[in-house]
C-alpha positions in Angstrom: 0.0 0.0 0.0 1.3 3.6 -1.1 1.4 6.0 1.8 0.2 9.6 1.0 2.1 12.3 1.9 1.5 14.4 4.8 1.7 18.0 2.8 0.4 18.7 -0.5 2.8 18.8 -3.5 4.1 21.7 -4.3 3.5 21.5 -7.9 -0.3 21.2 -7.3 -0.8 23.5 -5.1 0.9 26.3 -7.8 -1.3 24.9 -10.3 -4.5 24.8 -8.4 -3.6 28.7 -7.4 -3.2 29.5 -11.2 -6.4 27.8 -12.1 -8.1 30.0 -9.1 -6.0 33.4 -10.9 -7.6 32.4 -14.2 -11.2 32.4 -13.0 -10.8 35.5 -11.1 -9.1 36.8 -14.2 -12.0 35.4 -16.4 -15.0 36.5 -14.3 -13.9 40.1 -14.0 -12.8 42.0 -17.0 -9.8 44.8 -16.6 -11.4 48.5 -16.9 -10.0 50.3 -20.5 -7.8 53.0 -20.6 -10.6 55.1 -22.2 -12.9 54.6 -19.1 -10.4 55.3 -17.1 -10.1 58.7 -18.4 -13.1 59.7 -18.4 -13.9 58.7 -15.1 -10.8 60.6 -14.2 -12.0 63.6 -15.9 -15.4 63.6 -14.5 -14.1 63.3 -11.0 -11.5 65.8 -11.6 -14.9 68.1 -12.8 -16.8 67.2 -9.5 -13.7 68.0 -7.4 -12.8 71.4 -9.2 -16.7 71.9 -8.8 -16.9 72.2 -5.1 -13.9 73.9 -4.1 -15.1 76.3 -6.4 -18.6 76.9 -5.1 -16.7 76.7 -1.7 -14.3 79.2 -3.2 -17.5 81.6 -4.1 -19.4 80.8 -0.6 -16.3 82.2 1.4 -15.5 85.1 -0.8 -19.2 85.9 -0.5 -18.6 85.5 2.8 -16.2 87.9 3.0 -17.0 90.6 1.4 -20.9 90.2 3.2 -19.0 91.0 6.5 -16.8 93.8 5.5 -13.7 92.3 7.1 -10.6 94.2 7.2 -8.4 93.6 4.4 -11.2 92.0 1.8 -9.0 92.2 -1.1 -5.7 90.4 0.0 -8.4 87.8 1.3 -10.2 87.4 -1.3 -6.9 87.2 -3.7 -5.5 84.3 -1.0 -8.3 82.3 -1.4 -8.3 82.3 -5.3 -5.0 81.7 -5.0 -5.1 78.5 -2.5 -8.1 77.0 -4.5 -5.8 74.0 -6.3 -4.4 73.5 -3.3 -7.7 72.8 -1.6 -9.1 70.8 -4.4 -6.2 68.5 -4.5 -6.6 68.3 -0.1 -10.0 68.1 -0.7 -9.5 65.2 -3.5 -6.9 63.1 -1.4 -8.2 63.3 1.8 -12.3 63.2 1.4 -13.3 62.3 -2.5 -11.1 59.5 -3.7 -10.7 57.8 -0.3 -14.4 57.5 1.0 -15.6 57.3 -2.6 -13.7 54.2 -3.8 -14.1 52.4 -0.3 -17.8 52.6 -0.4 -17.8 50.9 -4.5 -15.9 53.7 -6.4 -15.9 57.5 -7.6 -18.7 59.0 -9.3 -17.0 59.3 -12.6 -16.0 55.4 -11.8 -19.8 55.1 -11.1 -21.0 56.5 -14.5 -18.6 54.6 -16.7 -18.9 51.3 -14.8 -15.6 50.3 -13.2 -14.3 50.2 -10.1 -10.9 49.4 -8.1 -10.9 46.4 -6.1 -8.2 44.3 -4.4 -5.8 42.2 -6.7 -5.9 39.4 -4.3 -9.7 39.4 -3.1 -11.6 40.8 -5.8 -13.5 42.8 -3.4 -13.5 46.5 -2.5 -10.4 47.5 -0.9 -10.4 48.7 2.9 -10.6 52.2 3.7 -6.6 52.5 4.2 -5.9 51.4 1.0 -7.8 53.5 -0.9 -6.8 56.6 1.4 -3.0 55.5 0.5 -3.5 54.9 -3.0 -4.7 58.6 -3.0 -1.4 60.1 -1.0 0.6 58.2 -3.6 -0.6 59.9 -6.5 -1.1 63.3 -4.9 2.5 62.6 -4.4 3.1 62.2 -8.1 0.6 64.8 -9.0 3.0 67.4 -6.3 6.5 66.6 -8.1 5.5 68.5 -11.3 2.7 66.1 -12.7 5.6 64.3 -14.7 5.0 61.2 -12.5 1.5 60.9 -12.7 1.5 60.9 -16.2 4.3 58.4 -16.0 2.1 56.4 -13.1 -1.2 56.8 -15.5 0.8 55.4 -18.8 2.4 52.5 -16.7 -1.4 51.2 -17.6 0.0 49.8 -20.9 2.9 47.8 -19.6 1.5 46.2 -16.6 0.2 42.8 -16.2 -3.3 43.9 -14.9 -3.6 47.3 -16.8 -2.3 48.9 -13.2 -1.2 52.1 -12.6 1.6 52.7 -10.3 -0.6 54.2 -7.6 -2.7 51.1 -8.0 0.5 48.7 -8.2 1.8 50.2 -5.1 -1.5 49.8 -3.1 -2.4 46.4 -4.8 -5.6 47.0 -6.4 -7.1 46.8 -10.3 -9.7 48.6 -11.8 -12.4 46.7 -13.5 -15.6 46.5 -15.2 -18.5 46.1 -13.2 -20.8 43.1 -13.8 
C-alpha cells in the first residue's frame, strides 16, 4: 500500500492557485484605458466643482462682512483654490468614494478598483493610501503621474503605479 504524503505537493498547489487566478481573471474583465479617463476627468470636474462653489461661498462670505483687508483675502483664497481641491480630493473624495464601490466618474462609466488578491472593495486604508501616492506624483510636477497613469499599458493587470503600489485593479463592473 502507497502511503500519501503528509503535505500537498508543491506543484499542485501552484497549479490549483493559477487555475483560481484564471477564474478571477476570467469572471472580471480589466477597466480600459478610455474609461479610465473619463472617469478621471469627470471626477476631476466634481472636485474642481466644489472647491469652487466653496471658493465663491467664502469670498461671499467675505466681502458680506466687510472684514478688514477684503482684497488680499479674497486674492488668497483664489489663489489657495488648487491647493484645496487637490486636499479636498486626497483626503475626502477619492478615499471614501472608492471604499464605499468607487468615484462617481468610476460610477458613470462602470468600473471600479478592487483588491488584486480578493476581488473585493479594498479597505478604507488602501484606498486613502492609494490617493497620498498619486497626490504625491501629482506634487513633483505632474511628470509622474502621467508616468504612473501610462504605466497602464505595460503592466500585467492594466495597473497604474498608484494602484500597483496599493495592490488594487480597476475593473468593469458586472
Amino acid at each position: 500500500m502507497i502511503s500519501q504524503p503528509a503535505k500537498p505537493d508543491a506543484i499542485d498547489q501552484l497549479l490549483s492557485r493559477i487555475a483560481r487566478e484564471a477564474e478571477l481573471e476570467n469572471e472580471q474583465r480589466l477597466a480600459t484605458f478610455i474609461q479610465r479617463v473619463i472617469a478621471r476627468l469627470v471626477d476631476t470636474a466634481i472636485v474642481i466643482g466644489v472647491a469652487y462653489g466653496v471658493q465663491v461661498l467664502f469670498v461671499n462670505y467675505v466681502k458680506a462682512h466687510n472684514t478688514i483687508n477684503v482684497d488680499y483675502i479674497v486674492k488668497s483664497v483664489e489663489q489657495a483654490m488648487p491647493a484645496f481641491a487637490l486636499i479636498f480630493w486626497v483626503i475626502i473624495y477619492s478615499p471614501i468614494l472608492e471604499g464605499t464601490g468607487g468615484t462617481i466618474g468610476k460610477r458613470l462609466v462602470g468600473i471600479q478598483l478592487v483588491d488584486i488578491n480578493t476581488r473585493t472593495i479594498p479597505p478604507f486604508r488602501m484606498t486613502t493610501a492609494r490617493a497620498w501616492v498619486y497626490l504625491v506624483f501629482v506634487v513633483l510636477l505632474f511628470v509622474p503621474a502621467i508616468l504612473s497613469c501610462l504605466a497602464f499599458f505595460i503592466t500585467d493587470y492594466r495597473q497604474t503605479w498608484h494602484d500597483k503600489f496599493t495592490g488594487m485593479i480597476c475593473v468593469k463592473k458586472k
